[in-house]
CHARMM internal coordinates of N, CA and C (Angstrom, degrees):
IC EDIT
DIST 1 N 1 CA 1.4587
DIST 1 CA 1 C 1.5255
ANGL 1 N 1 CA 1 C 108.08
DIST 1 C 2 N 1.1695
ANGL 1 CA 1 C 2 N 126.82
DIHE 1 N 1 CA 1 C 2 N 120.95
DIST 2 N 2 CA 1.3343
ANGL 1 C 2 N 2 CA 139.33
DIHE 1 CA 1 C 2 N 2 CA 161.33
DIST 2 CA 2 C 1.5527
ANGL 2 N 2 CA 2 C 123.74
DIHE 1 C 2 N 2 CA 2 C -48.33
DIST 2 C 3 N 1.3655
ANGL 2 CA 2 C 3 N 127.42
DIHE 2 N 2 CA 2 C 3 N 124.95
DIST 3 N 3 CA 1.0738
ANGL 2 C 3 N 3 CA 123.38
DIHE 2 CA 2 C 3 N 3 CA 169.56
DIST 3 CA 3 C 1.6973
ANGL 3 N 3 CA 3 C 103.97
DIHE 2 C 3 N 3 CA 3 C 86.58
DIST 3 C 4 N 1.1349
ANGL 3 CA 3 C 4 N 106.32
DIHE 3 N 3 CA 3 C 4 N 69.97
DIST 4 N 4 CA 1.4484
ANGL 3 C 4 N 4 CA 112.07
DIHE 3 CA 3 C 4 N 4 CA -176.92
DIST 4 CA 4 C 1.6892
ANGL 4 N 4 CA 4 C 101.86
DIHE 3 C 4 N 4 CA 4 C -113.71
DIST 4 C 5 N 1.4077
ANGL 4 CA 4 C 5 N 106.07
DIHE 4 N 4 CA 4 C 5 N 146.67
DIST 5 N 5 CA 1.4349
ANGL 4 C 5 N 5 CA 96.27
DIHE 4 CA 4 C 5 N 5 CA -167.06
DIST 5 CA 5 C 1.3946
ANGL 5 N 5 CA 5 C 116.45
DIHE 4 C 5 N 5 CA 5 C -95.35
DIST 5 C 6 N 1.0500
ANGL 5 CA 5 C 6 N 124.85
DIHE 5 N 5 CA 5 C 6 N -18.53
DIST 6 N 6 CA 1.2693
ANGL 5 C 6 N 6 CA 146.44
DIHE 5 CA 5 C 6 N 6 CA 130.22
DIST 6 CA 6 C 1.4637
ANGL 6 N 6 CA 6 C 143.93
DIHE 5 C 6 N 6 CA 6 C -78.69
DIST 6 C 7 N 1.6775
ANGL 6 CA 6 C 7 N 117.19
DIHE 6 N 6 CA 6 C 7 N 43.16
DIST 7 N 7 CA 1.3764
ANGL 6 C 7 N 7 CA 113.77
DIHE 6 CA 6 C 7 N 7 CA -166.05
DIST 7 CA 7 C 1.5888
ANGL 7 N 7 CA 7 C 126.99
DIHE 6 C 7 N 7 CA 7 C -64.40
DIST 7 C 8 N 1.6095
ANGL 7 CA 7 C 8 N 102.91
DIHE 7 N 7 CA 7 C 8 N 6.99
DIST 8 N 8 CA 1.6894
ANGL 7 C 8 N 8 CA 107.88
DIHE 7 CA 7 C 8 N 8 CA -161.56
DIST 8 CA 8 C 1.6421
ANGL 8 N 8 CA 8 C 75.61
DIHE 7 C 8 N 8 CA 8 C -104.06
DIST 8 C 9 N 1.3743
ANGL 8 CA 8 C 9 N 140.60
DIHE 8 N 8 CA 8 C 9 N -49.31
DIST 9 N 9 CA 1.4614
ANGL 8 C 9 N 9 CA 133.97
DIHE 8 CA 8 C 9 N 9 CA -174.66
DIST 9 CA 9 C 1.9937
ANGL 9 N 9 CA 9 C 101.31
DIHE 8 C 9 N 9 CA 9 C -55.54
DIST 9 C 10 N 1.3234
ANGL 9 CA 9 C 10 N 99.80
DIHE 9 N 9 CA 9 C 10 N 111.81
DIST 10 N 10 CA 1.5811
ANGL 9 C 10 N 10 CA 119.38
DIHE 9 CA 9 C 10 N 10 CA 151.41
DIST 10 CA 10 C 1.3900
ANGL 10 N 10 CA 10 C 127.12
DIHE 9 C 10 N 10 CA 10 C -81.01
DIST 10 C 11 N 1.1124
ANGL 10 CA 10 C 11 N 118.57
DIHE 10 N 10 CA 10 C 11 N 132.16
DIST 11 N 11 CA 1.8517
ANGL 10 C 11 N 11 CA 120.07
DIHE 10 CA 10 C 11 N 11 CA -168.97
DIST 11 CA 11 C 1.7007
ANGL 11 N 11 CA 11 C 100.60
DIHE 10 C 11 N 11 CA 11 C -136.21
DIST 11 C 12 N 1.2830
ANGL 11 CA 11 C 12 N 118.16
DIHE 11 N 11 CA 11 C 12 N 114.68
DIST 12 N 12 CA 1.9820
ANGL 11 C 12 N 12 CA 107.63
DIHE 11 CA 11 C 12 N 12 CA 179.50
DIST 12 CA 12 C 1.2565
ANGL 12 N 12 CA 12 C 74.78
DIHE 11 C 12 N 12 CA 12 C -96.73
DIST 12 C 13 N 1.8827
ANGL 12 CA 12 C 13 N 104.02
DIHE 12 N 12 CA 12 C 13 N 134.88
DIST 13 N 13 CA 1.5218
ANGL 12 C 13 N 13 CA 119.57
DIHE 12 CA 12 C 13 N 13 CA 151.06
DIST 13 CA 13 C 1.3973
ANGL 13 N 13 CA 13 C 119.84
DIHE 12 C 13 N 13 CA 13 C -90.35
DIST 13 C 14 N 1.6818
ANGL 13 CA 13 C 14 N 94.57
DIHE 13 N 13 CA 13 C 14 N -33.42
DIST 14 N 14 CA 1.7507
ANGL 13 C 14 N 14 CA 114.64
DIHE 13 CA 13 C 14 N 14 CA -162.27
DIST 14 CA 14 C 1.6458
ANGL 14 N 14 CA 14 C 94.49
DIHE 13 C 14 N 14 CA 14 C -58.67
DIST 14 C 15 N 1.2335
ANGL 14 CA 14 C 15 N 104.64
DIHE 14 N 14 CA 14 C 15 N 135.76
DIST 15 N 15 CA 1.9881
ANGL 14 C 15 N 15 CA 111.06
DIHE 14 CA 14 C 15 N 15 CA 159.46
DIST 15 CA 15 C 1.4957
ANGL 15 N 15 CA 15 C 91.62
DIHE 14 C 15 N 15 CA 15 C 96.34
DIST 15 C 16 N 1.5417
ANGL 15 CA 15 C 16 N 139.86
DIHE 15 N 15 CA 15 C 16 N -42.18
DIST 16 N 16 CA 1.2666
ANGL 15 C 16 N 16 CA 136.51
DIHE 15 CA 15 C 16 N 16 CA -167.60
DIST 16 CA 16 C 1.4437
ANGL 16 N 16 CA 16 C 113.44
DIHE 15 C 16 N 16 CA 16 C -73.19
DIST 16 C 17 N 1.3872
ANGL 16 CA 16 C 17 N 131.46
DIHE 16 N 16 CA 16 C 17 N 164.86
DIST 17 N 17 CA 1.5840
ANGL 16 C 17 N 17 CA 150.64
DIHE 16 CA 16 C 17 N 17 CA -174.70
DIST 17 CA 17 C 1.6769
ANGL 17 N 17 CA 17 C 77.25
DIHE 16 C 17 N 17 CA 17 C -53.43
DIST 17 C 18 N 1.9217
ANGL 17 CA 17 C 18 N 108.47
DIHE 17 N 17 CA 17 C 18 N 138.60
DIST 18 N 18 CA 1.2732
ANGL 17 C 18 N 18 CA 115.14
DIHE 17 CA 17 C 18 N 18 CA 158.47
DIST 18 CA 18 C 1.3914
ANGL 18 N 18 CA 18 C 116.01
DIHE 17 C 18 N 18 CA 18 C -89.60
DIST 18 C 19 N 1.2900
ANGL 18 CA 18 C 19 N 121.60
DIHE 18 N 18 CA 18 C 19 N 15.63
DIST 19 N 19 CA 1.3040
ANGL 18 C 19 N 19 CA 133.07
DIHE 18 CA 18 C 19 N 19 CA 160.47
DIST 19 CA 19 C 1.3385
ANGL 19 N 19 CA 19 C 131.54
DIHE 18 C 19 N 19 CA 19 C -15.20
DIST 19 C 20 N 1.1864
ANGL 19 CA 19 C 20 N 153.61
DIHE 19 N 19 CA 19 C 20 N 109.62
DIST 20 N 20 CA 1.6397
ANGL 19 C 20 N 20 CA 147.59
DIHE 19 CA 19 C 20 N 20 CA 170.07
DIST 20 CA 20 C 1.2129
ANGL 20 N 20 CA 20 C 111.50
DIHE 19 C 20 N 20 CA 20 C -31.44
DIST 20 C 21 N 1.6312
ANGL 20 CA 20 C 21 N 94.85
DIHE 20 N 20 CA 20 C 21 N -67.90
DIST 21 N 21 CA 1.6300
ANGL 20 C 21 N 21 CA 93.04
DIHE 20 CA 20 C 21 N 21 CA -174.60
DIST 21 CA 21 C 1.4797
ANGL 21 N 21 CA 21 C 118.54
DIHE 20 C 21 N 21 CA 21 C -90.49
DIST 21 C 22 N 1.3708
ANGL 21 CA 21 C 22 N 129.50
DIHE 21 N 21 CA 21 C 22 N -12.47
DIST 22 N 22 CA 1.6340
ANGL 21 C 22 N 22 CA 136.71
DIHE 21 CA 21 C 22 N 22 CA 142.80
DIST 22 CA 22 C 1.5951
ANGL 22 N 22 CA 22 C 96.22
DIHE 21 C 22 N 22 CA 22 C -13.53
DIST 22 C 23 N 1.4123
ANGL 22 CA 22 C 23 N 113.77
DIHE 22 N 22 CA 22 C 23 N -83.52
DIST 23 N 23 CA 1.2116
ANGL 22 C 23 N 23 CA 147.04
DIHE 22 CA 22 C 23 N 23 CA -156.17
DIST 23 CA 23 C 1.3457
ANGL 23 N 23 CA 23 C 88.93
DIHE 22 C 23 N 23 CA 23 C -49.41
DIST 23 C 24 N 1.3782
ANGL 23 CA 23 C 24 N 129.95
DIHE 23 N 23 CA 23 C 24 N -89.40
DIST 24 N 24 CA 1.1099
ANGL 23 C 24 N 24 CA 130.08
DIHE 23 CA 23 C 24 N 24 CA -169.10
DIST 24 CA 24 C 1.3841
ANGL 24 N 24 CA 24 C 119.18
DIHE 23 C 24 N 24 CA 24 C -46.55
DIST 24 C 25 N 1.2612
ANGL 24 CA 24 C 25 N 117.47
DIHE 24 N 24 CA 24 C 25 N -54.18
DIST 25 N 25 CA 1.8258
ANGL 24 C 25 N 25 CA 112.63
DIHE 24 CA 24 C 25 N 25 CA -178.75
DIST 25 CA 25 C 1.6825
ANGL 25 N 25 CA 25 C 87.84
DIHE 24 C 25 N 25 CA 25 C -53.41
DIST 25 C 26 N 1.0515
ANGL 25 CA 25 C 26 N 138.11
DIHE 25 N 25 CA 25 C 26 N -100.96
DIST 26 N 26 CA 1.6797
ANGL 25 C 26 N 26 CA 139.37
DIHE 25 CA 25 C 26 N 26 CA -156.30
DIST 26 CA 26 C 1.8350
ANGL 26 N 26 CA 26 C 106.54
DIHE 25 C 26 N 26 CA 26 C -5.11
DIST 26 C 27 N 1.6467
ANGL 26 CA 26 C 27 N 102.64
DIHE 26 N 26 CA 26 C 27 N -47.58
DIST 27 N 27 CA 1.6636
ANGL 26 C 27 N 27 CA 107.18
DIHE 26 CA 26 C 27 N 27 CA -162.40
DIST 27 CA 27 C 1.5646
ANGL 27 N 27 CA 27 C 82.28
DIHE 26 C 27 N 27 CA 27 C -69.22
DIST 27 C 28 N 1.4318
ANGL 27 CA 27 C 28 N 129.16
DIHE 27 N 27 CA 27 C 28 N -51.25
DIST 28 N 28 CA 1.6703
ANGL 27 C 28 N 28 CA 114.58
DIHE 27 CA 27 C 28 N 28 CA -144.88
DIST 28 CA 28 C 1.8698
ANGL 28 N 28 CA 28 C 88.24
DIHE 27 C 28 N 28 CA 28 C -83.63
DIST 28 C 29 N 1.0582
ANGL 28 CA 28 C 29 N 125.37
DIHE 28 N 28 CA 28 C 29 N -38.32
DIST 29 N 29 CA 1.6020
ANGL 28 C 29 N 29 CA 111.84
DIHE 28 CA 28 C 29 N 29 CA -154.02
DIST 29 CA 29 C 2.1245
ANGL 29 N 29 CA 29 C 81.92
DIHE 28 C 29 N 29 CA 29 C -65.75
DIST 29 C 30 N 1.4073
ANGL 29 CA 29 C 30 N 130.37
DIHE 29 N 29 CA 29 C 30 N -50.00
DIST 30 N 30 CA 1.1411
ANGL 29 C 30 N 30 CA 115.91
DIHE 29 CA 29 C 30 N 30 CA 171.21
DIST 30 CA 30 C 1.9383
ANGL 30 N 30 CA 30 C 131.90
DIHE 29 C 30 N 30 CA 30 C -42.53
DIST 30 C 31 N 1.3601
ANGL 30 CA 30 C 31 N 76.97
DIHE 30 N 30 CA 30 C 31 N -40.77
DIST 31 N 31 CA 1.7055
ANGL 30 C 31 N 31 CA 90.85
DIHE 30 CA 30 C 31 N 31 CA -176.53
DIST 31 CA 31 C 2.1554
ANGL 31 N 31 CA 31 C 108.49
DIHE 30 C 31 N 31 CA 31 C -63.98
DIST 31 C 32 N 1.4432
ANGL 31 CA 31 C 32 N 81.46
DIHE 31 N 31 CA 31 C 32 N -21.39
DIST 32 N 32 CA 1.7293
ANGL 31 C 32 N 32 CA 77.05
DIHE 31 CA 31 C 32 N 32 CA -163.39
DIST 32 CA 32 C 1.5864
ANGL 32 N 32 CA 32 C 98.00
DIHE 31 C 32 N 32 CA 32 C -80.05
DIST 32 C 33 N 1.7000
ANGL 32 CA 32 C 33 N 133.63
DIHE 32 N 32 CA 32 C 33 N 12.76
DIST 33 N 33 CA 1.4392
ANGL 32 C 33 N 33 CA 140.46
DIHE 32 CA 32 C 33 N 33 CA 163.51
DIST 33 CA 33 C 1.3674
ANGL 33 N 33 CA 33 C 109.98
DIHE 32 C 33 N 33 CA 33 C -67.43
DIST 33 C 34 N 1.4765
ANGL 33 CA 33 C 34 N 132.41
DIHE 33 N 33 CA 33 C 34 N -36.96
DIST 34 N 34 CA 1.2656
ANGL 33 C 34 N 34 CA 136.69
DIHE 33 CA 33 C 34 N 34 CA -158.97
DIST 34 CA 34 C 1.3371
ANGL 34 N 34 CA 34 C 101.65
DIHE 33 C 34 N 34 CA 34 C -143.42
DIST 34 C 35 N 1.4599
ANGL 34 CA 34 C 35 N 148.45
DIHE 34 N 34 CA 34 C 35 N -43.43
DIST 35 N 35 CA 1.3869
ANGL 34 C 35 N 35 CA 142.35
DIHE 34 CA 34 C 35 N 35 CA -143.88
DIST 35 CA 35 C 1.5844
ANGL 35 N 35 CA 35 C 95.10
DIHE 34 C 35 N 35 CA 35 C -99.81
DIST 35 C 36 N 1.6272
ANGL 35 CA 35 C 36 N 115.86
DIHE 35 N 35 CA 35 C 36 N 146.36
DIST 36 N 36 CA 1.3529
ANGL 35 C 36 N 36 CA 118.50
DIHE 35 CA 35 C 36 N 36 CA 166.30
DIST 36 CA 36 C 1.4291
ANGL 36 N 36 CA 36 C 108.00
DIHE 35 C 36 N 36 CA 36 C -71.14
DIST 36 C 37 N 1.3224
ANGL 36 CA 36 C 37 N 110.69
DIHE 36 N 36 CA 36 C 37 N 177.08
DIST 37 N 37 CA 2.0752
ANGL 36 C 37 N 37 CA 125.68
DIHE 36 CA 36 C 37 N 37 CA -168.56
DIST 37 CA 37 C 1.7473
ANGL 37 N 37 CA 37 C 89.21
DIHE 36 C 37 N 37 CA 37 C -74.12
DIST 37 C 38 N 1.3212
ANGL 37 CA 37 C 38 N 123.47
DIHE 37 N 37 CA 37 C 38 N -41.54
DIST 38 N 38 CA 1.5312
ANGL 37 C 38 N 38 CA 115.75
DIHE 37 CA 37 C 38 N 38 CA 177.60
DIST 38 CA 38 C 1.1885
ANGL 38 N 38 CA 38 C 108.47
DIHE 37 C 38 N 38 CA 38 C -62.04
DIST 38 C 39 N 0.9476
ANGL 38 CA 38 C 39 N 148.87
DIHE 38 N 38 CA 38 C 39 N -39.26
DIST 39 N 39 CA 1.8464
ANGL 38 C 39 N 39 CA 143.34
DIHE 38 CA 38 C 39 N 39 CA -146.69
DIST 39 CA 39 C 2.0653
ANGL 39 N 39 CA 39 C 93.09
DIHE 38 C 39 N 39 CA 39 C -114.86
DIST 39 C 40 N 1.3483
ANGL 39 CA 39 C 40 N 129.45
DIHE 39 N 39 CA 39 C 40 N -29.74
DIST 40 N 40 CA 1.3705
ANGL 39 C 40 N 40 CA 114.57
DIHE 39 CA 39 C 40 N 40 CA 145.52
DIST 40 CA 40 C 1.4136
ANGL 40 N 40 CA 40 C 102.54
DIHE 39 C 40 N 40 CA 40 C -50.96
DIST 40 C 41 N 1.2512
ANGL 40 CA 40 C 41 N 131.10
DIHE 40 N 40 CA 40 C 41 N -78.83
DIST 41 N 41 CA 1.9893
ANGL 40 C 41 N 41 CA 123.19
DIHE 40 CA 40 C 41 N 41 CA -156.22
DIST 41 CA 41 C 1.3459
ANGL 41 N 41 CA 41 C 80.98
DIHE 40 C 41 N 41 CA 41 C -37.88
DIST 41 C 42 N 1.5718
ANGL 41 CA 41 C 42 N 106.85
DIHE 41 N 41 CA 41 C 42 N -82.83
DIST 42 N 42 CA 2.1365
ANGL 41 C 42 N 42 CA 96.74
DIHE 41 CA 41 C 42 N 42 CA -155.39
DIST 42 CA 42 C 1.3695
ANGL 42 N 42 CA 42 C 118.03
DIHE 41 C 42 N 42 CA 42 C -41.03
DIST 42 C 43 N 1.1890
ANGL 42 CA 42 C 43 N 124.58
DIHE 42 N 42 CA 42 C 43 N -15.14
DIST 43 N 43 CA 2.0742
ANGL 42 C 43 N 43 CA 129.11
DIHE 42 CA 42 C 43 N 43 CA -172.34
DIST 43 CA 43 C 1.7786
ANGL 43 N 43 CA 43 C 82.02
DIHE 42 C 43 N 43 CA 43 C -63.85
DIST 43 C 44 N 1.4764
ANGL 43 CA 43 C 44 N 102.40
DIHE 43 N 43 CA 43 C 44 N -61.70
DIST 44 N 44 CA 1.9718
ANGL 43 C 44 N 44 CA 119.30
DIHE 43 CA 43 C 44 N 44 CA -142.56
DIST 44 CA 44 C 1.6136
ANGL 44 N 44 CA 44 C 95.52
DIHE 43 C 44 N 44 CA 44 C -63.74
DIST 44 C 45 N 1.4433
ANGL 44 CA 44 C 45 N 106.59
DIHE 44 N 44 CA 44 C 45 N -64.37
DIST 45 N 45 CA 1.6121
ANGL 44 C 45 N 45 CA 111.56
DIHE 44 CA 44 C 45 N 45 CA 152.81
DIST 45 CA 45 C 1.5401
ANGL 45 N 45 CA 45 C 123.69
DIHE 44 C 45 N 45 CA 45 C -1.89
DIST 45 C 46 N 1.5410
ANGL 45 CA 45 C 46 N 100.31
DIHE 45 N 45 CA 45 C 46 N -84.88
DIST 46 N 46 CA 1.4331
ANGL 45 C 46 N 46 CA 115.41
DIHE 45 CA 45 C 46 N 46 CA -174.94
DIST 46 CA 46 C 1.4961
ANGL 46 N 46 CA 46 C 109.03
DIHE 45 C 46 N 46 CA 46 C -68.28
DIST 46 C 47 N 1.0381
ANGL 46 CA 46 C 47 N 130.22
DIHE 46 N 46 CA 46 C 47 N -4.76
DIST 47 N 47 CA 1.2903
ANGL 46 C 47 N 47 CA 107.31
DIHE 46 CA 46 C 47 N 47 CA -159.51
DIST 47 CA 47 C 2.1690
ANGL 47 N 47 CA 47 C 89.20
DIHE 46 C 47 N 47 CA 47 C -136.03
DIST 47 C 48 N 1.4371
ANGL 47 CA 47 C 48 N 115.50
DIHE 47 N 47 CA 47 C 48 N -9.42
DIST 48 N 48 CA 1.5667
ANGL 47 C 48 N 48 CA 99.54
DIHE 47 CA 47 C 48 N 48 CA 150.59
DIST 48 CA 48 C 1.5160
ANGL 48 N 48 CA 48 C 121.28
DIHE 47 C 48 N 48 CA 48 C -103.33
DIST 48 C 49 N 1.1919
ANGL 48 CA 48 C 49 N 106.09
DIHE 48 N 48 CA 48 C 49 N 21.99
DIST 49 N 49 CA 1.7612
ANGL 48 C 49 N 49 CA 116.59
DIHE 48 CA 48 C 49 N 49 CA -173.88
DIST 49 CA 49 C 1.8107
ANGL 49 N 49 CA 49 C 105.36
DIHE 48 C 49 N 49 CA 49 C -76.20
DIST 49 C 50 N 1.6070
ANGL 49 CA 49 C 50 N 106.29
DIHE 49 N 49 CA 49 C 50 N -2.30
DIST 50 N 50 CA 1.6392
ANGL 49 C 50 N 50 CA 86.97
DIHE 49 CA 49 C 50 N 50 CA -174.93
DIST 50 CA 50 C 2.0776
ANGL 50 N 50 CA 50 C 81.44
DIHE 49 C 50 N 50 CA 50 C -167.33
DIST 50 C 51 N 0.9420
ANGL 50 CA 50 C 51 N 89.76
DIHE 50 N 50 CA 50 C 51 N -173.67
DIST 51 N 51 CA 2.2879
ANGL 50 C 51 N 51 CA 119.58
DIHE 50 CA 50 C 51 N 51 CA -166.88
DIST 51 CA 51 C 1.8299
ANGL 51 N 51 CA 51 C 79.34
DIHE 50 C 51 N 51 CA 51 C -54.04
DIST 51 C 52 N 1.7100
ANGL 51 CA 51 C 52 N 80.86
DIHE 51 N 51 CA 51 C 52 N -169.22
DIST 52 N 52 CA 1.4179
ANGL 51 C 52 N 52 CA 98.86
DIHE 51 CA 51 C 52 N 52 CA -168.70
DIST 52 CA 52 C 1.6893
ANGL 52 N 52 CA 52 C 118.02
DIHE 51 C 52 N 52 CA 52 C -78.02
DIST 52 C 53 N 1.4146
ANGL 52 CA 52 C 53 N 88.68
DIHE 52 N 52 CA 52 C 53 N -18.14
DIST 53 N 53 CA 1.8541
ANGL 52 C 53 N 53 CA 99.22
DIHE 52 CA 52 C 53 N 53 CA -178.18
DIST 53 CA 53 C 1.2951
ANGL 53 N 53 CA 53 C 112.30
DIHE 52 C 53 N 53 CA 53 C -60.39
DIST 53 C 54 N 1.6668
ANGL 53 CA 53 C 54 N 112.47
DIHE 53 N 53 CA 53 C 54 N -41.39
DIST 54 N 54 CA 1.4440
ANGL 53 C 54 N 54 CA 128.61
DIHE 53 CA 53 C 54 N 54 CA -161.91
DIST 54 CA 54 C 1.4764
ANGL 54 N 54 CA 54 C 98.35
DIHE 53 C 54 N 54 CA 54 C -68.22
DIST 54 C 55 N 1.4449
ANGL 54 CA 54 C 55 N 106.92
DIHE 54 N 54 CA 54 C 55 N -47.49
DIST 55 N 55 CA 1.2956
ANGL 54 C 55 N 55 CA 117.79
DIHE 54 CA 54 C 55 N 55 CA -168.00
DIST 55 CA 55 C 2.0709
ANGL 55 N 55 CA 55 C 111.19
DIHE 54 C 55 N 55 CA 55 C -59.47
DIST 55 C 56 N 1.1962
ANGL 55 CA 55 C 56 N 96.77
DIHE 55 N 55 CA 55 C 56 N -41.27
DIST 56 N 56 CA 1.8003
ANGL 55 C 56 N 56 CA 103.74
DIHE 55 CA 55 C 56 N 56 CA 156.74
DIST 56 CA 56 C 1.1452
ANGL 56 N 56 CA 56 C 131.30
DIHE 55 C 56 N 56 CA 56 C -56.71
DIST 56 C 57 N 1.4109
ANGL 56 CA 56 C 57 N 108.98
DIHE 56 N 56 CA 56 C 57 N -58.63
DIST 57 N 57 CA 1.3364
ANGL 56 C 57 N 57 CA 107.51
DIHE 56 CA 56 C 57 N 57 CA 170.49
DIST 57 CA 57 C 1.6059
ANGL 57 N 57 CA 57 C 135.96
DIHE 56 C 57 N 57 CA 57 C -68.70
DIST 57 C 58 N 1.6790
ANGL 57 CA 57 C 58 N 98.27
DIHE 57 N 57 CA 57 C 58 N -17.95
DIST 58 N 58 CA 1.6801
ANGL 57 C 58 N 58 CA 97.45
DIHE 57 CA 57 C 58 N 58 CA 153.13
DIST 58 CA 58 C 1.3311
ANGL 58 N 58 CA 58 C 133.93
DIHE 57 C 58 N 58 CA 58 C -83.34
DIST 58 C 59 N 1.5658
ANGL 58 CA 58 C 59 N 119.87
DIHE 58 N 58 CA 58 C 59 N -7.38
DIST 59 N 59 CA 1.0874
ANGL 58 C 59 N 59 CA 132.60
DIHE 58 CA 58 C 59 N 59 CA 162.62
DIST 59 CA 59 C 1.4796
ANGL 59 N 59 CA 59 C 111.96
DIHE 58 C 59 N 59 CA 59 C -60.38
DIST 59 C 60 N 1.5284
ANGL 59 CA 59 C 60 N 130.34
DIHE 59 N 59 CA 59 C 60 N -57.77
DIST 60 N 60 CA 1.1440
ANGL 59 C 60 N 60 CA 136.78
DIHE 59 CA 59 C 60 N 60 CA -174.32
DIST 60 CA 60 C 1.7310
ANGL 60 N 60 CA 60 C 109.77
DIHE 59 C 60 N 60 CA 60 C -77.84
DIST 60 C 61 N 1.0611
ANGL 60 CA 60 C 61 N 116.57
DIHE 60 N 60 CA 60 C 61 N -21.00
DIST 61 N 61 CA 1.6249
ANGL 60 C 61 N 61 CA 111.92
DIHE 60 CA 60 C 61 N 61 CA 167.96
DIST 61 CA 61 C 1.8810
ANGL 61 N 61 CA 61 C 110.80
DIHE 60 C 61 N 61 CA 61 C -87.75
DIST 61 C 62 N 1.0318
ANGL 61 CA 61 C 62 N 128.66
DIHE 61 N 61 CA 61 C 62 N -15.10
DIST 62 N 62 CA 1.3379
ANGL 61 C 62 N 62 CA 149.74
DIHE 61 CA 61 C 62 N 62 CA 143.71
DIST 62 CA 62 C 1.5619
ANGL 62 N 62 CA 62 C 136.85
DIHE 61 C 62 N 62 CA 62 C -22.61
DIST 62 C 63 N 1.7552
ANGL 62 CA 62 C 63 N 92.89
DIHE 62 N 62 CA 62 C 63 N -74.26
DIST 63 N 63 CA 1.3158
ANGL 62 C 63 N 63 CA 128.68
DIHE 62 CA 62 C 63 N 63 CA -176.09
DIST 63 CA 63 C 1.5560
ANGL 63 N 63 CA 63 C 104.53
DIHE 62 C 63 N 63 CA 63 C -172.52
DIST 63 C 64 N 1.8795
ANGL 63 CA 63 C 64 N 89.69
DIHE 63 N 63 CA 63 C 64 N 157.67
DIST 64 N 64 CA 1.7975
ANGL 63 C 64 N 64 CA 103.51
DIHE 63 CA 63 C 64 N 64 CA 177.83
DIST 64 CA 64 C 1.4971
ANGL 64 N 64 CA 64 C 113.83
DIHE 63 C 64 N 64 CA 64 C -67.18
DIST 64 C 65 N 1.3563
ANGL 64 CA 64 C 65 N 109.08
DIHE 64 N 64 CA 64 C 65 N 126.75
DIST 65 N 65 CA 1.4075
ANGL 64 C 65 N 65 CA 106.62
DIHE 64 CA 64 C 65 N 65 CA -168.92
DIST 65 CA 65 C 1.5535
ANGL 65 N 65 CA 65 C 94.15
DIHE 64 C 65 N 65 CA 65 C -114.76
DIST 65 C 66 N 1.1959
ANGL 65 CA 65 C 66 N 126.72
DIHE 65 N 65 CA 65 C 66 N 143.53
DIST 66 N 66 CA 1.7502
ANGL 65 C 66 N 66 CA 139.61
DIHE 65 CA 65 C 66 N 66 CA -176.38
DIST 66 CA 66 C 1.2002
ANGL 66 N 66 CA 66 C 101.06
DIHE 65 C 66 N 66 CA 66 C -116.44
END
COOR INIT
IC SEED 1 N 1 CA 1 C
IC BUILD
């Protein structure tokens, strides 16, 4: 996906719990290497604002997800 806001942050989803919130803690405990405490809220924000799809697809517009 193009335009990732974090393309240097790596996240493996593949093989891990398909969990909601699995999913989400992994992106933020990564995110908290490089991203300020504001731009985590907007990640958690954007990405429980809608179903499980939304929640994917803000992961991968985010950061590189494997």
């Amino acid at each position: 996906m193009k335009d990732v806001k974090f393309p240097n942050i790596k996240v493996q989803l593949t093989g891990t719990d398909g969990n909601a919130f699995s999913i989400l803690g992994k992106v933020i405990k990564t995110l908290k290497k490089e991203a300020t405490v504001d731009q985590i809220k907007e990640f958690q924000e954007e990405a429980m604002s809608g179903d499980y799809n939304n929640l994917l697809m803000t992961c991968m517009k985010w950061v590189d997800v494997r």
